[in-house]
C-alpha positions in Angstrom: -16.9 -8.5 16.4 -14.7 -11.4 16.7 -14.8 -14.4 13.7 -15.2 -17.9 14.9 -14.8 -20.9 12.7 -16.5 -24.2 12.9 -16.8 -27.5 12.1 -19.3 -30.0 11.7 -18.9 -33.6 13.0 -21.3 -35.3 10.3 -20.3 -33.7 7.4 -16.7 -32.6 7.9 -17.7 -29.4 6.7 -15.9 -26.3 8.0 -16.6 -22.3 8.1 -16.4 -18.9 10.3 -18.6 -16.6 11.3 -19.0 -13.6 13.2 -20.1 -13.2 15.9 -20.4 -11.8 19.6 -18.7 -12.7 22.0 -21.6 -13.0 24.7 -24.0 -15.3 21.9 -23.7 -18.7 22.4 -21.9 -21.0 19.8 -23.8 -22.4 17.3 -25.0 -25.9 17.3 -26.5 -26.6 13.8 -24.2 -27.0 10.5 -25.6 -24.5 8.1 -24.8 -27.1 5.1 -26.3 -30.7 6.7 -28.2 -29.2 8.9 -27.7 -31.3 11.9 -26.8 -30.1 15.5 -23.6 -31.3 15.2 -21.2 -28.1 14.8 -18.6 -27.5 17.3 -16.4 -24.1 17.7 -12.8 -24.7 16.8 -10.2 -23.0 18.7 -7.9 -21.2 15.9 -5.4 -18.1 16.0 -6.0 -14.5 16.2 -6.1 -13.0 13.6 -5.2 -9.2 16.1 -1.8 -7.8 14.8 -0.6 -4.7 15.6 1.3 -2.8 13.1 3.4 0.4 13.1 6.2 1.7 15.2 6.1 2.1 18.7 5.3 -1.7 19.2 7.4 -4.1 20.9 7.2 -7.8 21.0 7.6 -8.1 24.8 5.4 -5.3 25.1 7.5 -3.2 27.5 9.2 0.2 25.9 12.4 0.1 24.0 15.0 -3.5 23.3 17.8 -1.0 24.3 16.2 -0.5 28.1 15.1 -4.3 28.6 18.0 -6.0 28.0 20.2 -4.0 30.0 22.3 -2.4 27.0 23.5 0.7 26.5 20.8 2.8 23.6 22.8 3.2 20.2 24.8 6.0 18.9 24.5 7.5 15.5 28.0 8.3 15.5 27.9 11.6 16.5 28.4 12.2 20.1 27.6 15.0 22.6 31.4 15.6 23.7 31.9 16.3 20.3 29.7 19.1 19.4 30.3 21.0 22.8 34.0 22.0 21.8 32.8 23.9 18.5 30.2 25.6 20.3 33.0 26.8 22.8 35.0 27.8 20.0 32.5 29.7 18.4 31.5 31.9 21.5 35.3 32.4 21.8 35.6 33.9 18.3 32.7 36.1 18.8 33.9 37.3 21.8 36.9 38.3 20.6 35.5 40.4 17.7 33.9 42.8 20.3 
């Protein structure tokens, strides 16, 4: 259930409160008392946390700005020779 905050126009005073979003906005100010409150507009408060996010909300940085995805040093060129290698050497003990 969403929060909405408040504020009254006689009194100054200011609070939230929860609730739906299909109930209308409330028009009395729970501390004065007259029908003077008015809904504020005010930032979410929704964050989402964890990996797999992405700020522009489309997959990976590495595919949306057009760069190449980074290495961890290792590459695949590299390990293909030693598996060669080792395939030669076993054949060559039968």
């Amino acid at each position: 259930m969403p929060t909405y905050e408040y504020a009254c126009e006689a009194c100054a005073n200011t609070w939230e409160t929860e609730q739906r979003i299909t109930e209308a906005p409330l028009k009395e100010c729970p501390k004065c008392g007259e029908p003077k409150a008015r809904r504020l507009i005010s930032g979410s408060r929704f964050v989402l946390k964890g990996g797999g996010w992405y700020a522009d909300g489309y997959g990976s940085s590495s595919k949306s700005n057009g760069r190449a995805p980074k290495s961890d040093g290792a590459s695949k060129t590299e390990s293909a020779p030693a598996a060669s290698s080792s395939s030669a050497s076993s054949s060559s003990s039968d």
